[in-house]
N, C-alpha and C positions, 0 to 999 in steps of 0.2 A: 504494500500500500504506500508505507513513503517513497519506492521507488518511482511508483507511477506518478506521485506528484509532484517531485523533484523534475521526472522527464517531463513533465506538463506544464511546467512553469520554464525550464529551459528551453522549451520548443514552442512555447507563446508568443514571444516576440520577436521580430524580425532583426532590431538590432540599429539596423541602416535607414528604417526610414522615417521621419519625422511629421509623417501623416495625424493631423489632430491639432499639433501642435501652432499657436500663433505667436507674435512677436508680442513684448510686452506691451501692455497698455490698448492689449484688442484690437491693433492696427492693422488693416487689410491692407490699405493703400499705400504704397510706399515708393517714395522719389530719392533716387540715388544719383546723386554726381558723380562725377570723377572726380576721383582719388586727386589730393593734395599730396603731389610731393616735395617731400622737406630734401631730400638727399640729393646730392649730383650726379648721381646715376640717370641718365635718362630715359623718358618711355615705362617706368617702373607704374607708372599710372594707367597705361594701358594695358600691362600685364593683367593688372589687377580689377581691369574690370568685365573683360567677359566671362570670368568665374566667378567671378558676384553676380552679375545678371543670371547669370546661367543655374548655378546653387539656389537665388531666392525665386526666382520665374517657375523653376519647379514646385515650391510648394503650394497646394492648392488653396491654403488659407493667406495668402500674399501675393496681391497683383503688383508688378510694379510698373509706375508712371513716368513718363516726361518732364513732366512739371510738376513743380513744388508748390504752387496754387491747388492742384488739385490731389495733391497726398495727403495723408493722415500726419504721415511724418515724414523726417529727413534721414537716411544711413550716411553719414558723413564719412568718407577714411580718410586717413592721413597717413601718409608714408613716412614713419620719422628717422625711419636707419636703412641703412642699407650696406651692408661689409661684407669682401671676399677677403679671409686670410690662407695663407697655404694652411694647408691638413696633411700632409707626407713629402719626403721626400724618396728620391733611390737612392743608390747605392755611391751616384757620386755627385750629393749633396744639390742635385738639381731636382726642384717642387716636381712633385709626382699626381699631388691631389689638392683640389681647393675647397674650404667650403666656404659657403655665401649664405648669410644672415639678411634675413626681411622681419622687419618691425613696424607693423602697422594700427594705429589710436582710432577706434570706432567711437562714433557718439551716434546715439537714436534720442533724435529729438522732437516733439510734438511739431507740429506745422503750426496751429491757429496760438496756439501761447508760448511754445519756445521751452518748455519742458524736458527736461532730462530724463528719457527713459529706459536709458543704457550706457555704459560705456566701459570699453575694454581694451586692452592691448594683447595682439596675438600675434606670435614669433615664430618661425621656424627657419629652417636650417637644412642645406642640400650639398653634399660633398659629390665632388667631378672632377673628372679625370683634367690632370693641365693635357697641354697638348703643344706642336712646338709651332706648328701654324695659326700664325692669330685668326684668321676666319674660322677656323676649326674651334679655336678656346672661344672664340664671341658664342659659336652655335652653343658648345657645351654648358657656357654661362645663360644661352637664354632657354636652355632646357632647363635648368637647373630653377632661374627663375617662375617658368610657369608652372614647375612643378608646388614650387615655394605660394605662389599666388590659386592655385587650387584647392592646396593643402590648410590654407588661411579660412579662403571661403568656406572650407566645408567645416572648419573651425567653427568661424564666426556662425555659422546655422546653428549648429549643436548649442554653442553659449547663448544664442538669442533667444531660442525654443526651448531650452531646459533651465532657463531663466541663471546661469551660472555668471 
């Protein structure tokens, strides 16, 4: 008997998907800019936003808008870091691996009074091969980054929907 309700409770829920779930403050409507970036990295703002569109357009308790007139509220990001430092070397003290830090400051804030109904910072972190042709190291780094800018979004869903 506790087995079967142990296996019933582990096989209830899917895990992955955040069906049910809305943003704070009962918000359907939702208007997102682009990304504010702080860093000299360029383009980091566009990384970042077709995995945001793409993460919140998915859920079906969240439409998102155009305009900020007719949202509920704002998803503001802001880009505040952005660092590649080497991560390995070989054998004759030439970088072998890099990894690259993304630091991005969400606020969710009401439209009609300007309310504060979230805010987070969420980081993460993607090591890649160096490489010895720089068009080669650009591609690895912008893999690295979209990898970093999808990894965020599906972040930032989890923390908006599970109110964390």
């Amino acid at each position: 008997m506790k087995l079967a309700v142990l296996l019933l409770l582990l096989f209830s829920g899917c895990g992955y998907q955040f069906t049910g779930g809305g943003l704070p403050g009962d918000v359907r409507l939702l208007n997102l800019p682009l990304a504010v970036n702080q860093t000299a990295e360029p383009l980091l703002e566009n990384a970042l936003a077709a995995p945001l569109t793409a993460v919140l357009a998915r859920q079906k308790s969240i439409e998102v808008v155009e305009s900020a007139s007719r949202s509920e509220a704002v998803l503001q990001a802001t880009i505040t870091d952005y660092l590649v430092e080497p991560a390995s070397y070989d054998s004759n003290d030439r970088i072998s691996a890099f990894t690259a830090t993304l630091i991005v400051h969400f606020t969710l804030t009401q439209q009609k009074d300007g309310k504060l109904l979230w805010q987070g910072d969420l980081q993460r972190q993607e090591t890649y091969s160096a490489a010895v042709d720089k068009n080669k190291q650009e591609d690895l780094e912008a893999i690295a980054i979209e990898a970093m800018a999808k990894n965020i979004a599906d972040d930032l869903l989890y923390r908006l929907v599970a109110r964390f």
